[in-house]
N, C-alpha and C positions, 0 to 999 in steps of 0.2 A: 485510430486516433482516440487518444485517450479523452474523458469530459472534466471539467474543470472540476467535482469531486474528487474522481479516481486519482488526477493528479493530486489533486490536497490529501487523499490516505496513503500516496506511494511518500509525497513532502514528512509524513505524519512520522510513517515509521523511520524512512531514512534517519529522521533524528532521535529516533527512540529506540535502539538497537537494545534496547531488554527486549524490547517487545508491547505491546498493548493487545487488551481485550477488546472485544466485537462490542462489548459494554461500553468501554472508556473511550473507543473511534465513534460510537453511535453518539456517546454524550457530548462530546466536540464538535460533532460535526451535523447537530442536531436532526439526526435523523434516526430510523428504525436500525435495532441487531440486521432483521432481515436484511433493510437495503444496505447496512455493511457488508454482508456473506455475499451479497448477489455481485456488489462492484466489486470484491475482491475474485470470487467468481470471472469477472470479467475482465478485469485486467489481467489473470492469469490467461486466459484465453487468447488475448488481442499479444500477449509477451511470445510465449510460447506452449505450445501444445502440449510438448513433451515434458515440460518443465516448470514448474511453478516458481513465482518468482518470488510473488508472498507464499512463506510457511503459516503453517499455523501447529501450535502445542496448547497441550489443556493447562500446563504450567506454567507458558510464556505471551500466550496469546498468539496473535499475530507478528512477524517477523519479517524481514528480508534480509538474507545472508549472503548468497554469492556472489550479486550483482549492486549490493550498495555503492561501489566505488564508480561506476561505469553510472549509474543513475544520477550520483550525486553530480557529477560533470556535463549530466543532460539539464538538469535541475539548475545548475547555473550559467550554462548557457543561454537557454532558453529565458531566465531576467536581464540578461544584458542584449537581447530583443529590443 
């Protein structure tokens, strides 16, 4: 089970398909670089093992690519809760 940040940086990126730095998710989300690395960390974790769900590039930052369409449909389910 994801915690109410982890979802707010999975919500982040989904709509930011360039991409964002560990900088610019920390200054949103007003917290440390580290505790960005750690919940992405964790949410790849809790996603899959084999698989990362967030990327990460030194050019692009942080990313999700193969599984935005399937999240974004969890992401609007989950408000009509």
């Amino acid at each position: 089970m994801l915690t109410g940040r982890q979802s707010k940086i999975l919500e982040i990126l989904l709509n930011n398909v360039q991409g964002m730095t560990g900088a610019q998710l920390s200054e949103r989300l007003e917290v440390s670089s580290r505790t960005i690395r750690n919940e992405i960390g964790e949410i790849n974790r809790i996603w899959n093992e084999e698989e990362s769900i967030i990327k990460a590039s030194r050019r692009t930052g942080y990313y999700i690519e193969e599984f935005a369409d399937i999240l974004h449909r969890i992401f609007e389910e989950q408000k009509d809760i």
